[in-house]
C-alpha positions as CSV (number, residue, x, y, z in Angstrom):
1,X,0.0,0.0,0.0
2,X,2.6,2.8,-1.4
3,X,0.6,5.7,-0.8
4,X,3.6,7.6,-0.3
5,X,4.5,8.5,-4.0
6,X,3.9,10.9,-6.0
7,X,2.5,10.6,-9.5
8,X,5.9,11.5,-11.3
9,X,9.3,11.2,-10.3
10,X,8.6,8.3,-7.6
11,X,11.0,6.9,-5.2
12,X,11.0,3.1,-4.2
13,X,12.7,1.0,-2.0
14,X,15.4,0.5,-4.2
15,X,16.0,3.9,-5.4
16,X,19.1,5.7,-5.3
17,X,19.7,8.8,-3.1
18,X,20.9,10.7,-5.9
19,X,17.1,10.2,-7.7
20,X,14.5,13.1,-7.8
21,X,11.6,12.6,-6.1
22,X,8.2,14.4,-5.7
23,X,6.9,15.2,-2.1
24,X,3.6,12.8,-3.0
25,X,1.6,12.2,0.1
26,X,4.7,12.3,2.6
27,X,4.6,14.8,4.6
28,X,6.7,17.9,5.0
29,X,7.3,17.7,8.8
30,X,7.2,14.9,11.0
31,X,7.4,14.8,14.4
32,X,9.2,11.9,15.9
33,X,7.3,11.8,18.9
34,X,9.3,10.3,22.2
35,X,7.0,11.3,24.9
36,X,3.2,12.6,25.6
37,X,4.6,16.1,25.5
38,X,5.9,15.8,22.2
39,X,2.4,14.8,20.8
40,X,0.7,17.7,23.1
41,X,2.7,19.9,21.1
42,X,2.3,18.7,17.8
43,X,-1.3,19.3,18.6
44,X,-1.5,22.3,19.7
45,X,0.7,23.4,16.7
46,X,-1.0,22.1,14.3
47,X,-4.6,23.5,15.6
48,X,-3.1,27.0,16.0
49,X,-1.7,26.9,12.5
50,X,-4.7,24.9,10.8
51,X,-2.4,21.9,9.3
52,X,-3.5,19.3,7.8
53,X,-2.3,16.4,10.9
54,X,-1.6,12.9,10.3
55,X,-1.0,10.1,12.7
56,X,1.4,7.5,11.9
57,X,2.5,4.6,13.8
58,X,3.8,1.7,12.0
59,X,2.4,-0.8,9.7
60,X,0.7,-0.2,6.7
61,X,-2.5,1.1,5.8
62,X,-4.4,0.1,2.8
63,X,-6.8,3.6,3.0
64,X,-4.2,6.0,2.9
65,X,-5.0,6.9,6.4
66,X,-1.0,7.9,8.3
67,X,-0.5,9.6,5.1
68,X,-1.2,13.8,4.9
69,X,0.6,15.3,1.9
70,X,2.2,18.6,2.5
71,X,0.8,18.8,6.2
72,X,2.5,17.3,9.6
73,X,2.7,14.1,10.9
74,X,3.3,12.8,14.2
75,X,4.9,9.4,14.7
76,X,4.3,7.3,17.4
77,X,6.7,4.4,16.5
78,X,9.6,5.0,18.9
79,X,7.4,5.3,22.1
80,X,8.0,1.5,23.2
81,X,7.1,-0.1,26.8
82,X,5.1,-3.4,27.4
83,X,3.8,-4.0,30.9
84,X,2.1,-7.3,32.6
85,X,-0.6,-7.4,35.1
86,X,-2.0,-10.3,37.0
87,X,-5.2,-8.5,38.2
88,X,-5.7,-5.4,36.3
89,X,-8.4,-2.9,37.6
90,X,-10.0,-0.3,34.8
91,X,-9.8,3.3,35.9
92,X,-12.7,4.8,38.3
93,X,-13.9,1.1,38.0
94,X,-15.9,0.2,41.0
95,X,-14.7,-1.5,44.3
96,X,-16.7,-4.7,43.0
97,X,-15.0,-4.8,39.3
98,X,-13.2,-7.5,38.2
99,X,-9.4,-7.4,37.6
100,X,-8.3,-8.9,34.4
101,X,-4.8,-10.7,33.2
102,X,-3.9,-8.1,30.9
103,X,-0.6,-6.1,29.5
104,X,-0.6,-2.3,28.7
105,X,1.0,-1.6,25.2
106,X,2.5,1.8,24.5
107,X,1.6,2.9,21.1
108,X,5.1,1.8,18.9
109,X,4.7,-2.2,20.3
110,X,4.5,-3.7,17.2
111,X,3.0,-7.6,17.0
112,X,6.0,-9.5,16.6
113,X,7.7,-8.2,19.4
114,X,4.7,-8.7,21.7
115,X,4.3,-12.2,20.6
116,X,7.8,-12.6,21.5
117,X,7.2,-11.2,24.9
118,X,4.3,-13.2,25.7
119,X,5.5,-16.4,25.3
120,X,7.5,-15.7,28.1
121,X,4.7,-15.0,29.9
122,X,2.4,-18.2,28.8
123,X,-0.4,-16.0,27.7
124,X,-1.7,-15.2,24.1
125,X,-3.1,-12.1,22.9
126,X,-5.4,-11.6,20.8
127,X,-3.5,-9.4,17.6
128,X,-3.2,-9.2,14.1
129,X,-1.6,-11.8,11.3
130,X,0.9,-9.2,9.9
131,X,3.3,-8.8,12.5
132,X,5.4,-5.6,11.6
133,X,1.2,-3.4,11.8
134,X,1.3,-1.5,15.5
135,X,-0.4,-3.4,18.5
136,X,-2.2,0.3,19.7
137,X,-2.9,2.3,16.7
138,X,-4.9,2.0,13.5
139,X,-5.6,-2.1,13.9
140,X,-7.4,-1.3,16.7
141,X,-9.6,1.4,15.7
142,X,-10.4,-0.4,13.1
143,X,-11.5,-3.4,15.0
144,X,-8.8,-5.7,14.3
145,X,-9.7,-9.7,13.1
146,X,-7.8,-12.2,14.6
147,X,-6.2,-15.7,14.1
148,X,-8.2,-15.9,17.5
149,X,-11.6,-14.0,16.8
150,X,-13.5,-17.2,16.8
151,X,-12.4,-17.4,20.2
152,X,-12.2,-14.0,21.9
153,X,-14.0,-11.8,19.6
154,X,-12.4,-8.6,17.3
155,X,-9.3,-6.8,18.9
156,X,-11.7,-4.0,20.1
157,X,-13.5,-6.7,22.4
158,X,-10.3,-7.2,24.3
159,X,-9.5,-3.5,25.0
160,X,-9.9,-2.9,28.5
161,X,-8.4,1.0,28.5
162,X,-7.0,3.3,26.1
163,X,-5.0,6.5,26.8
164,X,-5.4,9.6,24.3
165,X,-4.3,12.9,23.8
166,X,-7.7,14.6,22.0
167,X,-8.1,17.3,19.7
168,X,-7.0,19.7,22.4
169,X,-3.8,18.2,23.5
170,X,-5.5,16.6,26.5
171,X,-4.2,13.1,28.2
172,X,-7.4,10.8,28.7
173,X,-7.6,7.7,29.9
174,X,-10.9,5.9,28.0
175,X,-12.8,3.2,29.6
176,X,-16.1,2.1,30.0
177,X,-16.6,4.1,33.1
178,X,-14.6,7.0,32.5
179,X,-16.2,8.2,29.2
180,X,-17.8,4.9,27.7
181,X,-19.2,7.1,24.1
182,X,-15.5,7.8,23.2
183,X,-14.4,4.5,24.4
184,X,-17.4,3.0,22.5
185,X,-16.4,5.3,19.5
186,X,-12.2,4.7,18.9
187,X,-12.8,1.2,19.4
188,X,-14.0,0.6,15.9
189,X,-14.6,4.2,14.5
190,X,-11.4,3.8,12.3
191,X,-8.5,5.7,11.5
192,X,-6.7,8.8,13.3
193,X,-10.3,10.5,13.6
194,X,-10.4,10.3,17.6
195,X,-6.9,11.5,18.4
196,X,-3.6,10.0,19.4
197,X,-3.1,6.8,21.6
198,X,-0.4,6.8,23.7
199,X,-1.0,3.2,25.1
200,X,-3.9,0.4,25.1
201,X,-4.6,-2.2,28.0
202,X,-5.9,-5.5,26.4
203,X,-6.9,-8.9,28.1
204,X,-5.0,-11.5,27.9
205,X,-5.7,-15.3,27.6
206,X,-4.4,-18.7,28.6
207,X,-2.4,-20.5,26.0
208,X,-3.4,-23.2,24.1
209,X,-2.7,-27.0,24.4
210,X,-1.8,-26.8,21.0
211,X,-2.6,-25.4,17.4
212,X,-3.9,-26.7,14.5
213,X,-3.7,-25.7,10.9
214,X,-5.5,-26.8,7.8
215,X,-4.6,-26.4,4.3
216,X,-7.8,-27.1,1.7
217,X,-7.2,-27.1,-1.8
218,X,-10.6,-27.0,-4.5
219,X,-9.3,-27.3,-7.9
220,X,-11.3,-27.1,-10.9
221,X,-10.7,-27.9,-15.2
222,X,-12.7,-25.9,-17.0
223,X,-15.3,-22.7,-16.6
224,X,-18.2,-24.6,-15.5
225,X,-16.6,-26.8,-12.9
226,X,-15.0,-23.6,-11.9
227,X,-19.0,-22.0,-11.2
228,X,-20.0,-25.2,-9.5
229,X,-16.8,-25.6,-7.0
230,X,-16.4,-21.8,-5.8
231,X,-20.2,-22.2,-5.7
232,X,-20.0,-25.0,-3.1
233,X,-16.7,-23.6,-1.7
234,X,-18.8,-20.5,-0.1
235,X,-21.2,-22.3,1.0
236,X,-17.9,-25.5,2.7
237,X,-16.7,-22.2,4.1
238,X,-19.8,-21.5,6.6
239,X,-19.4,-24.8,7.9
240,X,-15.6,-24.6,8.5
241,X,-16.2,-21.7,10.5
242,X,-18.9,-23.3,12.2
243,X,-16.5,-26.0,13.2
244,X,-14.7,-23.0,15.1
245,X,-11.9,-22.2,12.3
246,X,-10.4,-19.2,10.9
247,X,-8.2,-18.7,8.4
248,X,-7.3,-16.5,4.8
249,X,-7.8,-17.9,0.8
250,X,-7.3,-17.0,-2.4
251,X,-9.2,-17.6,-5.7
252,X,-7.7,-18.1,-8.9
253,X,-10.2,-17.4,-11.7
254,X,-9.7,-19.2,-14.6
255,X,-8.2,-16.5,-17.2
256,X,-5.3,-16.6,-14.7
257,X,-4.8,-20.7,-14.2
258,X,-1.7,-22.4,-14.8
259,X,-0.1,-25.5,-14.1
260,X,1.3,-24.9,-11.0
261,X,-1.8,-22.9,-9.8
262,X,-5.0,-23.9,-11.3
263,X,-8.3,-22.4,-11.2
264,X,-10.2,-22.6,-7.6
265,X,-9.7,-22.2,-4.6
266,X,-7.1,-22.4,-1.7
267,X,-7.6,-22.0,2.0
268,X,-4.8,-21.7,5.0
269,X,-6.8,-22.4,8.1
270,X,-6.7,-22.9,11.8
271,X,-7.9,-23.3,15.4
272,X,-6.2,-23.5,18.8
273,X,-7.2,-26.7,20.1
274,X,-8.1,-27.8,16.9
275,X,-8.8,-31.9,16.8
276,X,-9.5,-34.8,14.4
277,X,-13.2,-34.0,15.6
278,X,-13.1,-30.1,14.3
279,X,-11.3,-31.1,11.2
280,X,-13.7,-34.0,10.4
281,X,-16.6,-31.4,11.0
282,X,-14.9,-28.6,8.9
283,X,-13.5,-30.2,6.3
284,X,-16.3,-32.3,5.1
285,X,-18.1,-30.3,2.9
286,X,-15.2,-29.4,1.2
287,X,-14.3,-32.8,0.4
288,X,-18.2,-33.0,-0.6
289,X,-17.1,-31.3,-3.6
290,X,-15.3,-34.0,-5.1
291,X,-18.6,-35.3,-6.2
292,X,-18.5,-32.9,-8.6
293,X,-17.8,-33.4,-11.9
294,X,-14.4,-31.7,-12.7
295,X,-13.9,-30.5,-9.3
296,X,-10.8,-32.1,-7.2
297,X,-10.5,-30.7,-3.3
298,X,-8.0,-31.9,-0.3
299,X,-8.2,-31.3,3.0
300,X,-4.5,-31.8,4.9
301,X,-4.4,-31.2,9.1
302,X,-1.2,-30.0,10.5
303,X,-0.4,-29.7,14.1
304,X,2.0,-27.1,16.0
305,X,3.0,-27.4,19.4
306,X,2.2,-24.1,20.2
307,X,0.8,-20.4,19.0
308,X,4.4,-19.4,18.9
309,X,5.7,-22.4,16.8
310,X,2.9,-21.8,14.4
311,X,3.3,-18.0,14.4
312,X,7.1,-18.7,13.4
313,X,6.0,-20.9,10.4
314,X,3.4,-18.6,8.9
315,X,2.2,-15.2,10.1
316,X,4.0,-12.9,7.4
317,X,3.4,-9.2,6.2
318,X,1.9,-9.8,2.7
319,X,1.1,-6.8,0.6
320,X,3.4,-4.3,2.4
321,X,5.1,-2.1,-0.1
322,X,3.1,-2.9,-2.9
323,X,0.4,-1.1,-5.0
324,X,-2.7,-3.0,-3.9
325,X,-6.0,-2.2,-3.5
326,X,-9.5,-3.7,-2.5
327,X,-12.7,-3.6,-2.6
328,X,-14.4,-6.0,0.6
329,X,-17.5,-6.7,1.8
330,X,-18.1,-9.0,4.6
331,X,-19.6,-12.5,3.8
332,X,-23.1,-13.2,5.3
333,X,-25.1,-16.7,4.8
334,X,-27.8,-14.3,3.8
335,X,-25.8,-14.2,0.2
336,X,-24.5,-17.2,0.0
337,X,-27.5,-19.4,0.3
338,X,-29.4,-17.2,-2.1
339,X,-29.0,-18.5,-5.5
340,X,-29.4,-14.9,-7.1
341,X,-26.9,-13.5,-5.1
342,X,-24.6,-16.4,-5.1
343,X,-24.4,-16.7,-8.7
344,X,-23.8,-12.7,-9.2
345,X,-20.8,-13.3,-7.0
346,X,-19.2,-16.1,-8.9
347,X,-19.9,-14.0,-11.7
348,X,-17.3,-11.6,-10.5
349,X,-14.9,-14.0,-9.4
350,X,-14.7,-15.5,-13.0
351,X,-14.2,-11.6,-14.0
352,X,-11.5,-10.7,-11.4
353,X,-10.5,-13.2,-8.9
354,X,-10.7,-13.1,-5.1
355,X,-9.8,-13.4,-2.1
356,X,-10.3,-14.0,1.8
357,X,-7.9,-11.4,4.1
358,X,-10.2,-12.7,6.7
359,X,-12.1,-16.0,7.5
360,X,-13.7,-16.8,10.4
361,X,-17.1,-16.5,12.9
362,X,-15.8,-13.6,14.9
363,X,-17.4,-14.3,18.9
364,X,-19.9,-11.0,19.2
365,X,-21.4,-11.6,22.6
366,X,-19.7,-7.9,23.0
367,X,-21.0,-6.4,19.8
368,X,-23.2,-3.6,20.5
369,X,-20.5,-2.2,22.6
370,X,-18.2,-1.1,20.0
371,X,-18.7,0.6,16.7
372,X,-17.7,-1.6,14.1
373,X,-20.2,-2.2,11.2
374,X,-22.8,-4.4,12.7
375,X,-22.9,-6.3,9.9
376,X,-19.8,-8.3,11.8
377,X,-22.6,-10.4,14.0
378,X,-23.5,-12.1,11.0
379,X,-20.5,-12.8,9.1
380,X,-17.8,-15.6,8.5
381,X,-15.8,-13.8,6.3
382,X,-14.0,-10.7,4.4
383,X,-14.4,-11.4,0.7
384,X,-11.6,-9.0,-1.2
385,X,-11.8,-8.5,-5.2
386,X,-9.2,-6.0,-6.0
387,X,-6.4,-4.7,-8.6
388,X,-2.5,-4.2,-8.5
389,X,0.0,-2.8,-10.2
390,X,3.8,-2.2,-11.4
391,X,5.6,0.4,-9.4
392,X,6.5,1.8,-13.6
393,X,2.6,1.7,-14.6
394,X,2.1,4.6,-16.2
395,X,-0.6,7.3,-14.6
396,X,-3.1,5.9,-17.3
397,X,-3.1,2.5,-16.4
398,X,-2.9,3.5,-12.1
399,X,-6.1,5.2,-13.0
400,X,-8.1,2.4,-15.2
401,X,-7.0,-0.3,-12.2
402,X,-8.1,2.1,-9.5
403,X,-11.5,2.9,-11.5
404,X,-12.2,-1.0,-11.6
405,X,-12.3,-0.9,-8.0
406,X,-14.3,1.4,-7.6
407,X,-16.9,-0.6,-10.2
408,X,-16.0,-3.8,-8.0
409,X,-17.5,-2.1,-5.0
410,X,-20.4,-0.9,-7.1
411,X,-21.2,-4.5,-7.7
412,X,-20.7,-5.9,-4.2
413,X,-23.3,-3.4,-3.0
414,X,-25.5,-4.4,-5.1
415,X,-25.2,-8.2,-4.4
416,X,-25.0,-7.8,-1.3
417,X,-27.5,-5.1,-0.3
418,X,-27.6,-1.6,1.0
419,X,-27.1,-3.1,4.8
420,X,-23.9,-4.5,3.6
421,X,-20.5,-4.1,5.2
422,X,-17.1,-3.8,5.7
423,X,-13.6,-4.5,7.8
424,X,-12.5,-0.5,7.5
425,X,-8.8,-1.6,7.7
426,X,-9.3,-3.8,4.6
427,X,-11.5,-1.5,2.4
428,X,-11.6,0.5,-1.1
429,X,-10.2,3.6,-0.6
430,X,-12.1,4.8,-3.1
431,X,-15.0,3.1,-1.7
432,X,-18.6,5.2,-3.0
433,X,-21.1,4.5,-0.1
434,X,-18.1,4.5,2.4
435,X,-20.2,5.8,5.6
436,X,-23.0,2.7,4.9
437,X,-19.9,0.2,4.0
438,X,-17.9,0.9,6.9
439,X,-20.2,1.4,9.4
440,X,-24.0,1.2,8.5
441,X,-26.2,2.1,11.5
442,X,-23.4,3.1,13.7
443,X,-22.7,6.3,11.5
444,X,-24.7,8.9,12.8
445,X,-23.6,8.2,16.9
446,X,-20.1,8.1,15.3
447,X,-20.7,11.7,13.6
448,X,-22.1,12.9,16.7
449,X,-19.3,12.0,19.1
450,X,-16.6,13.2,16.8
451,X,-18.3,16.7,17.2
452,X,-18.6,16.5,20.7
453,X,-15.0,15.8,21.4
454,X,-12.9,17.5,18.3
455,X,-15.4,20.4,17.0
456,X,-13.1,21.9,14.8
457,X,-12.0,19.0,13.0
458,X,-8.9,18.7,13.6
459,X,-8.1,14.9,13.3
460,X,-9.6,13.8,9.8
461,X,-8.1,11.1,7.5
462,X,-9.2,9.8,4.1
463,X,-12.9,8.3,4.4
464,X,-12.9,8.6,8.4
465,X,-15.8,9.8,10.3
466,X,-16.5,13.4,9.9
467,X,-14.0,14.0,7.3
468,X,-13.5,16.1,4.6
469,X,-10.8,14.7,3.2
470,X,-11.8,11.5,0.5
471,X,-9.8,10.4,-1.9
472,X,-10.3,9.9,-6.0
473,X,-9.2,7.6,-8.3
């Protein structure tokens, strides 16, 4: 996601020094922020001198969000600290609240490094796949999915506390009884909208007895084979997830087969604690599919010691530091099991491919306390169609790709309805109906909060809540 560049004169990773470059969305001052008072100051700046402010922590972001053209950033990456508590008590909780194993994150933590820490402390948390994206920054306001979601819920279901300097360079501390609408509102209302965090307080869990992966493989010969499998391939993933597994896929249409990666469908899956009973469960209506006249699927169980010695094996950063874009919509059996809709969907995947960033029934017994879309109670799934590109594509062809996006979310929301969804961190940033898409009902308590707390606008970002700013293609 290399929103970085300009539209001539681009730099890469692998450019020289001595290479002209155009300013492009980077922006002209950065603050590298090493304590609170450093981001006080940055925001009190840039309200006084009415700059456009970006916050950046680390990661990527696939909506342009840490990025502010000629305006001022502040970055958050270098303020480190990790701290463990047995029994930790939310601020002003009551004398009867209960104290939760937990760990406070200050806002550079990156996932690898607390994965690394944890193990030490035989507890798991629940985090993100790519391990270089920030534990306490834009993952988490945008609700952050989970290898362990079918478990313990979205990232924002494990926050306990978050501390934030607001729109007038104040340090709060945001918890369900200290201000619960602005804790109810950064905890899934995206972006750099609701100020800077300085730290987050999540729950942490037990580890597992051990983990279990599952690759599944649903090939397919020819165009109507193709229909029938990714037909039955939705449908094999409800029950998967069902079975209690998550997991990511691709789909390989077949304008783009090959021999070493024909057309259909292949799915990396998993579950702590996962048995021979899950995987029997899961798997079965995949293999179903081999009844199919030109279909072939595989299911193939694999078993890790650990979370850490699976982690080791597989979590990776795909996508960072390439041009890639998508349009998402979250996957609901309301689609899926209706023939209309399931066909206009295979439809699109023999136009464009697709893909899963996110598989999996996320636990919601905590929904209607944050502010993702609420379309999340229903889903098992993030279904991605989407376009790339070289880094020497000329501006004509950048444009065409990032217009056939756009069309791509034109299409899902009409397949999938105007109550439709969205994971924010994983949209089009060029998304049409982006208030609907990424947060549906929500939208108008989001709007009204932002008001409350920053009335002059001062944190806005590409498509977040309030904004001004939102991007074309």
């Amino acid at each position: 996601m290399l929103w970085e560049y300009g539209p001539i004169a681009q730099c890469f990773i692998n450019t020289t020094r001595e290479a002209p470059c155009q300013q492009g969305y980077v922006p002209a001052y950065s603050i590298n922020a090493s304590s609170t008072e450093d981001i006080e100051k940055g925001i009190k700046f840039a309200d006084k001198h009415d700059l456009l402010l970006a916050i950046k922590n680390t990661g990527h972001d696939h909506l342009g969000r840490s990025s502010a053209g000629s305006g001022l950033s502040i970055w958050t990456h270098n303020l480190k600290g990790t701290e463990w508590h047995d029994n930790f008590m939310p601020t002003n909780g009551p004398g009867s609240a209960q104290g939760y194993p937990a760990v406070t994150l200050q806002a550079g933590e990156q996932w690898v490094d607390v994965y690394g820490a944890a193990v030490t402390q035989k507890r798991i948390i629940v985090g993100g796949h790519a391990r270089t994206v920030g534990a306490a920054g834009g993952w988490l306001t945008g609700g952050g999915h989970s290898a362990w979601s079918n478990k313990y819920g979205l990232g924002i279901d494990n926050v306990l506390e978050i501390t934030v300097l607001n729109a007038q360079g104040e340090h709060l501390t945001l918890n369900k009884y200290t201000n619960p609408d602005y804790f109810w509102a950064i905890r899934g209302g995206g972006g750099c909208a609701w100020g800077v965090i300085t730290s987050v307080t999540y729950i942490t869990h037990p580890e597992p007895k051990h983990f279990q992966a599952v690759f599944v493989q649903v090939n397919t010969t020819e165009e109507a084979s193709f229909r029938q499998g990714l037909a039955g391939t939705l449908k094999a993933i409800d029950t998967m997830t069902s079975a209690g597994y998550t997991g990511y896929a691709y789909i390989q249409r077949p304008a783009d087969a090959s021999p070493e990666v024909p057309a259909g469908f292949g799915g990396f899956f998993n579950q702590a604690d996962g048995d021979e009973e899950t995987f029997a469960a899961g798997s079965a209506a995949f293999l179903a599919l081999n009844e199919i006249e030109g279909v072939s699927a595989f299911a193939l169980p694999l078993e890790y010691p650990s979370w850490s010695a699976y982690t080791d094996m597989w979590l990776q950063d795909p996508n960072v530091a390439q041009n890639v874009i998508d349009a998402s919509r979250l996957l609901t059996p309301a689609v899926v099991y209706d023939e209309t809709k399931l066909e206009a969907l295979v439809d699109m995947m023999v136009e464009y491919g697709a893909g899963f960033n996110f598989i999996g029934r996320v636990k919601n017994d905590t929904r209607a306390t944050t502010a993702v879309h609420p379309a999340w109670a229903d889903s098992f799934g993030i279904l991605s169609f989407g376009a790339n590109w070289k880094d020497e594509a000329s501006l004509e062809e950048k444009k065409q790709k990032k217009e056939t996006v756009v069309e791509q979310s034109r299409q899902l929301s009409e397949i999938f309805g105007p109550t439709a969804g969205t994971y924010i961190n994983e949209a089009n940033p060029f998304e049409p109906d982006w208030q609907q898409v990424f947060w549906g009902t929500n939208y108008e308590k989001l709007l009204k909060i932002k008001q409350e707390i920053d009335p002059t606008n001062l944190f806005v970002c590409n498509r977040c809540v309030g904004t001004d700013i939102v991007f074309e293609p």
